[in-house]
Backbone bond lengths (Angstrom), bond angles and torsions (degrees), N, CA, C in turn:
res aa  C-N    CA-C-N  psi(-1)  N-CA   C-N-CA  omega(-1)  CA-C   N-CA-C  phi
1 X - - - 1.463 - - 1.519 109.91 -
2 X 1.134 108.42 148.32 1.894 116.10 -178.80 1.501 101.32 -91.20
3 X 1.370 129.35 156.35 1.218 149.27 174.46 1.673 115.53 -91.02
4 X 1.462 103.87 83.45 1.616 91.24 -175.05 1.634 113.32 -113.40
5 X 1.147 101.62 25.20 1.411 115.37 -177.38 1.777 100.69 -91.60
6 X 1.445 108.79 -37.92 1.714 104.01 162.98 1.374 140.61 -85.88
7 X 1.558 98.93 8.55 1.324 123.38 174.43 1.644 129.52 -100.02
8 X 1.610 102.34 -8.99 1.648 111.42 -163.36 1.396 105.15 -135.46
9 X 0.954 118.66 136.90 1.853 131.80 160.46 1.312 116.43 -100.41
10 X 1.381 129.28 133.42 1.135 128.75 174.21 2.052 100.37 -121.59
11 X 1.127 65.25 148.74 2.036 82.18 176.96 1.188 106.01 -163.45
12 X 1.395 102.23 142.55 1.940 141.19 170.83 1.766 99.91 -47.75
13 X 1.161 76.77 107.97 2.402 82.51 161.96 1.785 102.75 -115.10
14 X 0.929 118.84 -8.68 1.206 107.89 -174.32 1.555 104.17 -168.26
15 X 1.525 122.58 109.78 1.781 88.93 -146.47 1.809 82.73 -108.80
16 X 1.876 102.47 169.74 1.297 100.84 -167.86 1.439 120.37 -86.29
17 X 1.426 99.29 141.07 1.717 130.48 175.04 1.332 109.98 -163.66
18 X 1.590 105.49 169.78 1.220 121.42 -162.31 2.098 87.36 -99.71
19 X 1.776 95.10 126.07 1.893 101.68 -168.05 1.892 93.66 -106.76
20 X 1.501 101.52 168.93 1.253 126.35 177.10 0.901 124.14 -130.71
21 X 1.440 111.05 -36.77 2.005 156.76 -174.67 0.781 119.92 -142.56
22 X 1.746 120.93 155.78 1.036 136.38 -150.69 1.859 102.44 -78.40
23 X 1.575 121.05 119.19 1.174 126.99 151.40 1.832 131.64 -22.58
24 X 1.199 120.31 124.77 1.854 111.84 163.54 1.231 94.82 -55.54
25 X 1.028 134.86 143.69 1.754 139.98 170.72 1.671 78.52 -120.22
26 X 1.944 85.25 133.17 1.962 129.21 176.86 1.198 88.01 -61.84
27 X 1.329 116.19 154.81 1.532 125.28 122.31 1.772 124.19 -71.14
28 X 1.444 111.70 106.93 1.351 108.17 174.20 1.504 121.09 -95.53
29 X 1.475 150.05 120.02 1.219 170.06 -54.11 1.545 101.88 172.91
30 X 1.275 118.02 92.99 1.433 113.18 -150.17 2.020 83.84 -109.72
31 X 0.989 126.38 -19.61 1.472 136.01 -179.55 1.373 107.71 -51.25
32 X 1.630 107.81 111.60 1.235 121.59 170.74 1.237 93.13 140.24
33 X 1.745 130.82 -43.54 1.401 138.55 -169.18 1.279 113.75 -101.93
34 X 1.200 111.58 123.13 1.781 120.75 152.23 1.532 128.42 -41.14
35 X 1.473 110.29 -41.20 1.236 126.88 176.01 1.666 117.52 -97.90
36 X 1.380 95.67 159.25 1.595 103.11 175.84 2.073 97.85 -166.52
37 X 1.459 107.52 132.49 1.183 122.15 169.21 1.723 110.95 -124.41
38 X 1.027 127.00 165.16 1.497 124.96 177.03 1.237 89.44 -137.50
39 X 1.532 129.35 130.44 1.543 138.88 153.10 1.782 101.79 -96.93
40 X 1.196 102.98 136.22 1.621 111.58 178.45 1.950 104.67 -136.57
41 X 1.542 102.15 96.78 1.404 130.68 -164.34 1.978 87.30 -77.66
42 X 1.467 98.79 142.52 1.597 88.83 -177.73 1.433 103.10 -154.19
43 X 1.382 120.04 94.92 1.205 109.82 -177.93 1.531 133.93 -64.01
44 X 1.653 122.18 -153.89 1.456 122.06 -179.81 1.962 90.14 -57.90
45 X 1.487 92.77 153.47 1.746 93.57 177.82 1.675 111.95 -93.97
46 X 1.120 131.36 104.93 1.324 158.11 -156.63 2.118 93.11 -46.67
47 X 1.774 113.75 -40.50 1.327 119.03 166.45 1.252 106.74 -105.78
48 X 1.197 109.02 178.30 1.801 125.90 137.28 1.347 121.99 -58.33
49 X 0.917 115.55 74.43 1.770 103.71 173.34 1.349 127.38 -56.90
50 X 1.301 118.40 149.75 1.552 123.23 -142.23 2.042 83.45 -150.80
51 X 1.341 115.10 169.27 1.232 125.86 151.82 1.082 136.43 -57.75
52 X 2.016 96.36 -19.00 1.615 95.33 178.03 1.650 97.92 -111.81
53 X 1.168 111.31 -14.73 1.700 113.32 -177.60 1.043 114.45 -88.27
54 X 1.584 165.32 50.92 1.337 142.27 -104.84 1.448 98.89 -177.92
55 X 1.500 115.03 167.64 1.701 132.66 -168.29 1.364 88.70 -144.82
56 X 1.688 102.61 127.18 1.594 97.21 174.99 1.348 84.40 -137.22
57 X 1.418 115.23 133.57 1.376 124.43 -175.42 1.700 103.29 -112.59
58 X 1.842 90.48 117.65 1.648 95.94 179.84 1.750 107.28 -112.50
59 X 1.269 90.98 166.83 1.780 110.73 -168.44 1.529 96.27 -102.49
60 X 0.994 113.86 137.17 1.695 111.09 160.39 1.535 99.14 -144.17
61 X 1.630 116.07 161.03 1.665 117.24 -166.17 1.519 94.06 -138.96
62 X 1.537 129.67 172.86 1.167 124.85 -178.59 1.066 95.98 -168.45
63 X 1.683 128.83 147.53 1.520 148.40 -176.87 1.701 90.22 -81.70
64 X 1.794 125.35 -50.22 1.331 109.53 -156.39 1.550 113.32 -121.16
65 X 1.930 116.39 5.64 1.146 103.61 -165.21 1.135 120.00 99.35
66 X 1.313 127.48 -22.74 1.937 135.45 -136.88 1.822 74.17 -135.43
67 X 1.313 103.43 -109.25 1.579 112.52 -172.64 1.471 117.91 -54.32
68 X 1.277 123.98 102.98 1.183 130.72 169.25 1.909 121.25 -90.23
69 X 1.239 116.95 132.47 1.771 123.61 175.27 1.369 95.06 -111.78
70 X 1.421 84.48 167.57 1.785 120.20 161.05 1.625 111.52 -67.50
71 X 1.239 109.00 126.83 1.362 98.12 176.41 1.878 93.73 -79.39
72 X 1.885 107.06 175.03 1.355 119.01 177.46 1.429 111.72 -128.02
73 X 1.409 133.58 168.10 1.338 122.06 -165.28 1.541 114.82 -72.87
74 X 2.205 97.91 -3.39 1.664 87.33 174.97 1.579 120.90 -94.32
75 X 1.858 105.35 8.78 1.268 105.25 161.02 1.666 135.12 -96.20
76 X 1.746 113.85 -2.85 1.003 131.47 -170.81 1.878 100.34 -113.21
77 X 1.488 98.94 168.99 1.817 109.81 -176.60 1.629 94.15 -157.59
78 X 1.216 108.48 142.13 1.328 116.84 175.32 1.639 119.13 88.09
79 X 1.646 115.02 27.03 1.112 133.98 152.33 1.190 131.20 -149.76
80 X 1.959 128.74 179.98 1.221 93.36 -171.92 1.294 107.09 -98.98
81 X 1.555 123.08 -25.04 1.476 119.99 173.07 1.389 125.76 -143.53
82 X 1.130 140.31 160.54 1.387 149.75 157.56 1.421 132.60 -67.44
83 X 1.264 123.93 93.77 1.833 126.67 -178.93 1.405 117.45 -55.28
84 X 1.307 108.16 144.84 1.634 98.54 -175.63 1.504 107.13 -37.03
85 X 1.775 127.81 167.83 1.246 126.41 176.14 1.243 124.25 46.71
86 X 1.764 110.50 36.34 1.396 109.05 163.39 1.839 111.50 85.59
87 X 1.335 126.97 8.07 1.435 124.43 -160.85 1.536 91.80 -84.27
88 X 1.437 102.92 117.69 2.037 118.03 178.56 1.385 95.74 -107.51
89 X 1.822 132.08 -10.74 1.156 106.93 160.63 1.146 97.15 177.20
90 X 1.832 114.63 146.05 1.377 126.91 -142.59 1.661 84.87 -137.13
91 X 1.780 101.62 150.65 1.261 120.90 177.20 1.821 99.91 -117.69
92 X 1.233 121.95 90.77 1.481 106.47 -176.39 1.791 92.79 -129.50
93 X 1.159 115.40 17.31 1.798 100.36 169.60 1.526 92.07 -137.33
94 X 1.420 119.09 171.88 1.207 136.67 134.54 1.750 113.33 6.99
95 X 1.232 121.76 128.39 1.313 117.05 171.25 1.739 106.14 -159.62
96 X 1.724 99.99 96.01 1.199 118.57 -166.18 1.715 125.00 -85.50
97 X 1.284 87.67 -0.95 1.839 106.27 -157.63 1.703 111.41 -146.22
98 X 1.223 101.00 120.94 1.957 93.36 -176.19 1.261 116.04 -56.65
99 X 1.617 118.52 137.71 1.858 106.53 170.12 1.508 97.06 -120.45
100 X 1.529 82.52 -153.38 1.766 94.96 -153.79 1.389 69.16 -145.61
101 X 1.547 131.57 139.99 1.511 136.21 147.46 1.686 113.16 -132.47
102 X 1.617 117.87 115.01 1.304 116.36 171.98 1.066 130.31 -98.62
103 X 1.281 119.54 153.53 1.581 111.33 -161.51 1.822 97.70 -147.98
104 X 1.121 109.76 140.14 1.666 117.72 -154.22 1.317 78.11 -110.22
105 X 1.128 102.32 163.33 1.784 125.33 -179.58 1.023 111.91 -132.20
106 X 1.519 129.72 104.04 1.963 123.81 -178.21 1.431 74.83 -104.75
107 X 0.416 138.07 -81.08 2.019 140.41 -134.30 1.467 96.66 -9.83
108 X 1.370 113.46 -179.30 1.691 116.79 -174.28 1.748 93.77 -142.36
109 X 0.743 117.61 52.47 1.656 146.96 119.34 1.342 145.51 -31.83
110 X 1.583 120.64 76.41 1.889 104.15 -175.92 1.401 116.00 -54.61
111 X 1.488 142.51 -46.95 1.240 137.04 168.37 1.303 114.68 -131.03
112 X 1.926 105.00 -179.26 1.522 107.80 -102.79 1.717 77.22 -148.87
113 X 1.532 147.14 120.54 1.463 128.83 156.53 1.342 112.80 -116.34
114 X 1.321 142.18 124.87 1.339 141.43 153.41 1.260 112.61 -84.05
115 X 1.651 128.21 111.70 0.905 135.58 166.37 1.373 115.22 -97.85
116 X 1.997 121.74 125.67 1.923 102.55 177.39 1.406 93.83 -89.53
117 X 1.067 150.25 133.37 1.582 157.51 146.39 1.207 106.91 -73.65
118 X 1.599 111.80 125.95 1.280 131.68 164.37 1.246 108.44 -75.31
119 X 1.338 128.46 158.62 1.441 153.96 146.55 1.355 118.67 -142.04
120 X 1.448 106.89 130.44 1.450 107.36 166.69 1.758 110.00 108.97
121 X 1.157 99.64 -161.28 1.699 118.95 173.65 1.508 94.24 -86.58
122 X 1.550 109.72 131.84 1.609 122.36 159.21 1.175 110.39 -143.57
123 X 1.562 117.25 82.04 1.437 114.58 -171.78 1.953 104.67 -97.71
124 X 1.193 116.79 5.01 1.163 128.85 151.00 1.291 137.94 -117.60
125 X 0.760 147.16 88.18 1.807 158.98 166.51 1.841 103.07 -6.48
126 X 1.321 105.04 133.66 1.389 141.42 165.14 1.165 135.89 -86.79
127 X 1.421 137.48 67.50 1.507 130.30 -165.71 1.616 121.03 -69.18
128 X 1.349 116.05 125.84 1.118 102.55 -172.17 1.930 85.71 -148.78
129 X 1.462 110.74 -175.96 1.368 124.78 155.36 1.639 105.26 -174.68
130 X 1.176 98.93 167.65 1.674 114.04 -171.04 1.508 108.02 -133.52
131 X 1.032 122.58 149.58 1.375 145.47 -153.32 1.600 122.95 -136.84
132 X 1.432 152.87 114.19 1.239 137.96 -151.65 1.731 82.08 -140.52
133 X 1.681 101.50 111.87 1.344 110.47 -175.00 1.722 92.04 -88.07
134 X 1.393 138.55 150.54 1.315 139.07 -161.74 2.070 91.40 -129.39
135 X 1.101 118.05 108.19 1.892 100.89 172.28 1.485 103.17 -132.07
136 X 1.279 125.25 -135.72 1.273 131.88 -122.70 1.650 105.51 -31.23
137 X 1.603 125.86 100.48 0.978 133.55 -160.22 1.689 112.85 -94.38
138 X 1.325 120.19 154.03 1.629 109.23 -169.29 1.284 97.57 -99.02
139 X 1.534 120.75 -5.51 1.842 94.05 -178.10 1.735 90.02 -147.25
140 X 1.899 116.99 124.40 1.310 111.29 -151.64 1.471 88.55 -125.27
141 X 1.250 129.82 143.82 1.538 131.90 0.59 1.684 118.93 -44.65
142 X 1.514 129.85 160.80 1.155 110.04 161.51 1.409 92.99 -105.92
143 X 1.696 118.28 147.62 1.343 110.61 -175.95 1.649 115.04 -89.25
């Protein structure tokens, strides 16, 4: 078996609870690692989501922390496209069953924001959380 427990960092981008509104999205600190994945955990959907009722969770990346962009589909892997303002994944129907959606990070980017944006009526809460797996690391153990 390989040792990948001294190779990877994981850290909270969005940590779990049941949402209504839009989250502070962390700054996550991708410096030190080559790699970057985002897991975005999403439970039963608290409404019906609709086009106008909806959570669209966007990516934005930044050289200093300060100026943040939209990421584009040539900074992401493991979907098929990017919504204006960075959206790596949208809640606009029905969502009866918890998923798991991953999303790879090439861009060359020190940090990293997942914001979920509300729209609409949310008179019931949405549990979800997100996860920013950190790997091929430049200095190993990772602690």
């Amino acid at each position: 078996m390989r040792d990948i427990i001294s190779n990877i960092a994981v850290v909270e981008a969005i940590p779990p609870a049941a949402y209504a509104a839009d989250n502070t999205p962390a700054a996550i600190d991708i410096k030190g690692f080559d790699a970057a994945m985002l897991a975005i955990h999403v439970g039963v959907g608290g409404i019906t989501f609709s086009g106008t009722n909806k959570i669209e969770f966007k990516l934005t990346h930044s050289d200093d922390d300060s100026t943040y962009s939209a990421v584009t589909i040539d900074d992401v892997q493991g979907i098929a496209s990017v919504g204006t303002g960075g959206i790596v994944k949208s809640l606009i129907a029905a969502h009866a069953a918890p998923t798991i959606t991953r999303v790879g990070y090439v861009g060359n980017k020190r940090y990293l924001k997942l914001l979920a944006d509300f729209s609409g009526t949310h008179g019931t809460a949405t549990p979800f959380s997100a996860s920013v797996v950190k790997g091929h690391a430049a200095d190993r153990p990772v602690a």
